[in-house]
SEMAR-713644 format. One record per residue (C-alpha): residue number from 1; x, y, z; chain. Coordinates in steps of 0.25 Angstrom, whole numbers, plus 2048, in hexadecimal, padded with zeros to 3 digits. Example, Ala and Ser with C-alpha at 12.3 -4.5 7.8 and 13.67 -1.06 7.14 Angstrom:
<atoms>
n|x|y|z|chain
1|831|7EE|81F|A
2|837|7FC|81D|A
</atoms>
This chain:
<atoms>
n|x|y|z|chain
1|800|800|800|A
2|80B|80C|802|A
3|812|806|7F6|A
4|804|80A|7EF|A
5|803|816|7F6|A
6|812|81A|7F2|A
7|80E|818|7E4|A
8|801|821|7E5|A
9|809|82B|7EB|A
10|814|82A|7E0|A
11|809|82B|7D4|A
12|801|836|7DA|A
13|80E|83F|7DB|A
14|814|83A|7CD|A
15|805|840|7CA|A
16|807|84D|7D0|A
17|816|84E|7CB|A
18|812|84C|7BD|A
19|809|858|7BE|A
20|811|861|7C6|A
21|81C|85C|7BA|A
22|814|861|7AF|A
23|80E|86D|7B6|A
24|81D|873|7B8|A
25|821|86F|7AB|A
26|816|878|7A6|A
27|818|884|7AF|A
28|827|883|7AA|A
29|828|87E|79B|A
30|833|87D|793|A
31|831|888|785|A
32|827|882|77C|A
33|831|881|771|A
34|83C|877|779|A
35|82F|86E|77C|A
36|829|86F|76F|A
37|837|867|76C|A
38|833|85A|771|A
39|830|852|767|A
40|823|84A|765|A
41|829|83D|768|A
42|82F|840|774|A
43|822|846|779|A
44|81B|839|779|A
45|824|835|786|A
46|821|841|78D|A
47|817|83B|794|A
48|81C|82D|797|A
49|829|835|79C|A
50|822|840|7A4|A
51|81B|832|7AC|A
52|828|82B|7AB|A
53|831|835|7B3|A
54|828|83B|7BD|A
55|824|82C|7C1|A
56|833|82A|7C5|A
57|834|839|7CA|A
58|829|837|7D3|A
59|82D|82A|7D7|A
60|839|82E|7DE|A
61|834|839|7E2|A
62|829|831|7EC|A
63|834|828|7EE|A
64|83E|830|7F5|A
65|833|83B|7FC|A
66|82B|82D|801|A
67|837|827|807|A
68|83C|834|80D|A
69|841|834|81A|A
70|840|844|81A|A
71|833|84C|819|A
72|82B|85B|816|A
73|835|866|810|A
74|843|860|812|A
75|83D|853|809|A
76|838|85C|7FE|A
77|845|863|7FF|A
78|84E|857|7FC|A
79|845|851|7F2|A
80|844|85E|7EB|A
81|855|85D|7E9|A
82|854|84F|7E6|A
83|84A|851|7DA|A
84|84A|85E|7D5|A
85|859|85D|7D8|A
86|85C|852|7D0|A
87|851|853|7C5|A
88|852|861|7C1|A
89|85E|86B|7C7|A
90|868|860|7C4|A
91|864|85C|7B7|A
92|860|86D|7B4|A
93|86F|871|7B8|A
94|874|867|7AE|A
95|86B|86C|7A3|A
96|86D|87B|7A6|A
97|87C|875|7A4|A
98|877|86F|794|A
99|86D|879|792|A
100|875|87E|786|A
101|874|86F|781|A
102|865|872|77F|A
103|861|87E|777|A
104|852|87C|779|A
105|854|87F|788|A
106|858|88C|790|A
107|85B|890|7A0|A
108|84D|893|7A1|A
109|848|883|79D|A
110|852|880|7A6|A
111|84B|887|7B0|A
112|83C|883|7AC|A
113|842|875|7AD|A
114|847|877|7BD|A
115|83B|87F|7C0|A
116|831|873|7BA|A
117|83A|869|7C3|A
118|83A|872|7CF|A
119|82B|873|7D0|A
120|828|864|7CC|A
121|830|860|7D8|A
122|82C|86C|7E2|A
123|81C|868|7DF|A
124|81F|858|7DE|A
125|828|854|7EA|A
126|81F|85A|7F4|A
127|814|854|7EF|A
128|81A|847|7F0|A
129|81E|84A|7FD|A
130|811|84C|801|A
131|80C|840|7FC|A
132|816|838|803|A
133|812|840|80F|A
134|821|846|811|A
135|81C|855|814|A
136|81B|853|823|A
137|824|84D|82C|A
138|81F|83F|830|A
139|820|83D|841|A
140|82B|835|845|A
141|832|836|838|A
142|841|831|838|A
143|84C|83B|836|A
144|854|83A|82B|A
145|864|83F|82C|A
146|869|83F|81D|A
147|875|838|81D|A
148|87F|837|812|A
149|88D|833|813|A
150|896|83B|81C|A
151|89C|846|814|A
152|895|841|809|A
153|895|84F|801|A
154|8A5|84C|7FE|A
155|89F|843|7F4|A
156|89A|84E|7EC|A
157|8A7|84F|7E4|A
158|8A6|83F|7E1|A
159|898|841|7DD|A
160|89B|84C|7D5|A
161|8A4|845|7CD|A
162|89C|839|7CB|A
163|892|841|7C6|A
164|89C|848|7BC|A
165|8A1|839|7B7|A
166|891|834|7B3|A
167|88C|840|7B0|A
168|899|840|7A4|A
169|899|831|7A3|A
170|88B|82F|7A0|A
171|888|83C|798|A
172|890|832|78C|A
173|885|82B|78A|A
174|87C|836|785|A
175|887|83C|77C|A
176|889|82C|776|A
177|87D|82F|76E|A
178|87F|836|762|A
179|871|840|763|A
180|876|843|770|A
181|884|847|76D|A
182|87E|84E|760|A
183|875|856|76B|A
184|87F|85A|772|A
185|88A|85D|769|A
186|887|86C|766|A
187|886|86F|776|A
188|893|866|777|A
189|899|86F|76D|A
190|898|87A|773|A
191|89E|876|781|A
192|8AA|87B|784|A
193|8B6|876|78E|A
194|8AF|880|799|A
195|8A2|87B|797|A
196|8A7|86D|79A|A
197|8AD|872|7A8|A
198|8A1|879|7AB|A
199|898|86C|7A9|A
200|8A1|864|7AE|A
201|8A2|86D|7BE|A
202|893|86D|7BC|A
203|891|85E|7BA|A
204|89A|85A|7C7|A
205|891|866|7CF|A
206|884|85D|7CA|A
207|88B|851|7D0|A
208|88A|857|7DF|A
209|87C|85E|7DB|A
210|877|851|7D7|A
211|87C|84A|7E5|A
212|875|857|7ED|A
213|867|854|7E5|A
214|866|845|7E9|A
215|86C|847|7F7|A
216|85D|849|7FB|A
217|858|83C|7F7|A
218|865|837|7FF|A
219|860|83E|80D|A
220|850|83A|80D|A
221|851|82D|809|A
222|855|820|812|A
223|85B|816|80D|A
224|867|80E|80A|A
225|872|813|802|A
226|86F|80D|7F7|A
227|861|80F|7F6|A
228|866|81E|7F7|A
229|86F|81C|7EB|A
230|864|814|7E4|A
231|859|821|7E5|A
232|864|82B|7E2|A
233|867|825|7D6|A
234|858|825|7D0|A
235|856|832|7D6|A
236|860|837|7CF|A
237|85B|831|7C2|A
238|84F|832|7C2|A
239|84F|841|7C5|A
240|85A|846|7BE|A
241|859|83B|7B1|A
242|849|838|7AF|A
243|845|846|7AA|A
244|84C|844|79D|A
245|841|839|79B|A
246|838|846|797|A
247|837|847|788|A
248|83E|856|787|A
249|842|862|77A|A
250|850|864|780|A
251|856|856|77C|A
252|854|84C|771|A
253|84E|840|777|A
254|85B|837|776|A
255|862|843|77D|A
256|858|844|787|A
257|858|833|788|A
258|867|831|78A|A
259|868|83C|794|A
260|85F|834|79C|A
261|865|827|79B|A
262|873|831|79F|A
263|86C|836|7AC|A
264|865|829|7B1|A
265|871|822|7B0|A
266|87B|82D|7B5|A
267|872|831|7C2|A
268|86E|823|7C4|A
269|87E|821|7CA|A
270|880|82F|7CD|A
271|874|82C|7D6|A
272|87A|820|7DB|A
273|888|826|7DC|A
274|883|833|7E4|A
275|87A|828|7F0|A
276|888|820|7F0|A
277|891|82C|7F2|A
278|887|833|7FD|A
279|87F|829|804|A
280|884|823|811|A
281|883|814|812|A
282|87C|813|820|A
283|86E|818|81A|A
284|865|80F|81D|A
285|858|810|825|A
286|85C|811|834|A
287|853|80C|83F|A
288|84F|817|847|A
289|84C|826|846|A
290|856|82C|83D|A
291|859|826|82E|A
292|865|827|829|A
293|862|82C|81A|A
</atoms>
């Protein structure tokens, strides 16, 4: 029976986010002309995509706020980090770095983009929250002290590199197809060896922004480590990798596709990587009133 009512509790929100999705998308629109772009036959998935991703969206999203250990504002805060974090100022800061890569967009689609995402996510947690009764603080709930490794933070630099190394490494596959590297090649061209520093100091600062943006799901969840590293990395996929499932005007569709396939795999270990690195390995459920998380 709470299975069940889990589910309910899940359809009805993914319900409620799907309007509230289409709602902000329409109270921020991208210029009629970029979306007059998409083609026909990528139109025909809208749909199926829009139910596809939000399902998984919303998924994690009753996950992680049912099982939280933490309630009312200091919940809505760290959920807040942990998916508009990852799904649109991380991924928003790497396009803004590209954005001369895609003509049909300017800073401020950039900025419609973040503002739809911002709204979505301020309207959908807290309703979520509400139907998982997480507003109010429940008597006798057990304290929850966040604890990583000790001086975990002098990872950062490690993380930051790992990052560097699949970010580089698995942006090959893309650029193995010849549409892709046909794409490209005029922005390519135009990249000089300054550019190159510059990207390559921004993309070690997205390593560390990426740890800071999941460290939430780290501090409200109990578990095992691994469990831990299990959720970060589909968190992290999901989130940061699923949108490009929508059919869009500013990529051909086997640009768009590739992409995807790079940023499922490469956040699925960078996920995985991040919990190893951060986690402590005493984080199992403890009898009595404090759980270490």
């Amino acid at each position: 029976m709470d299975r069940m009512k889990w589910v309910g509790k899940w359809l009805v929100s993914w319900a409620v986010f799907v309007i509230i999705f289409l709602i902000t998308g329409m109270l921020f629109p991208l210029a009629a002309e970029v979306m007059a772009k998409i083609s026909p036959a990528e139109n025909k998935y809208l749909a199926l995509s829009i139910v596809a991703v939000t399902l998984c969206e919303t998924f994690l999203l009753n996950y992680a706020i049912g099982n939280s250990k933490i309630t009312g504002f200091r919940l809505f805060g760290a959920m807040f980090v942990l998916a508009w974090g990852l799904q649109t100022f991380m991924t928003q800061i790497e396009l803004l770095l590209y954005i001369k890569a895609f003509p049909d967009l300017d800073a401020i689609g950039v900025l419609k983009l973040m503002l739809q995402e911002l709204l979505k996510f301020t309207a959908a947690i807290p309703f979520i929250m509400l139907l998982h009764g997480k507003w109010k603080k429940p008597h006798g709930e057990v304290e929850v002290v966040p604890v990583l490794k000790r001086r975990w933070y002098v990872w950062l630099p490690v993380i930051s590199l790992t990052y560097l190394v699949l970010y580089y490494s698995f942006g090959m596959f893309p650029i193995s197809f010849p549409e892709v590297k046909e794409y490209y090649a005029p922005w390519i061209a135009s990249l000089g060896k300054t550019s190159w520093l510059v990207q390559l100091s921004v993309q070690l600062l997205r390593g560390v922004l990426w740890c800071v943006c999941v460290l939430p799901l780290f501090w409200i969840l109990k578990g095992s480590k691994e469990k831990k590293m299990v959720l970060a990395a589909v968190f992290m996929a999901v989130f940061s990798a699923f949108q490009l499932m929508y059919p869009n005007a500013l990529m051909p569709p086997i640009v768009r596709l590739c992409h995807f396939a790079e940023m499922v795999g490469e956040m699925l270990i960078f996920g995985a990587l991040t919990g190893w690195m951060v986690v402590a390995e005493d984080t199992k459920s403890l009898d009595g009133k404090t759980i270490r998380v």
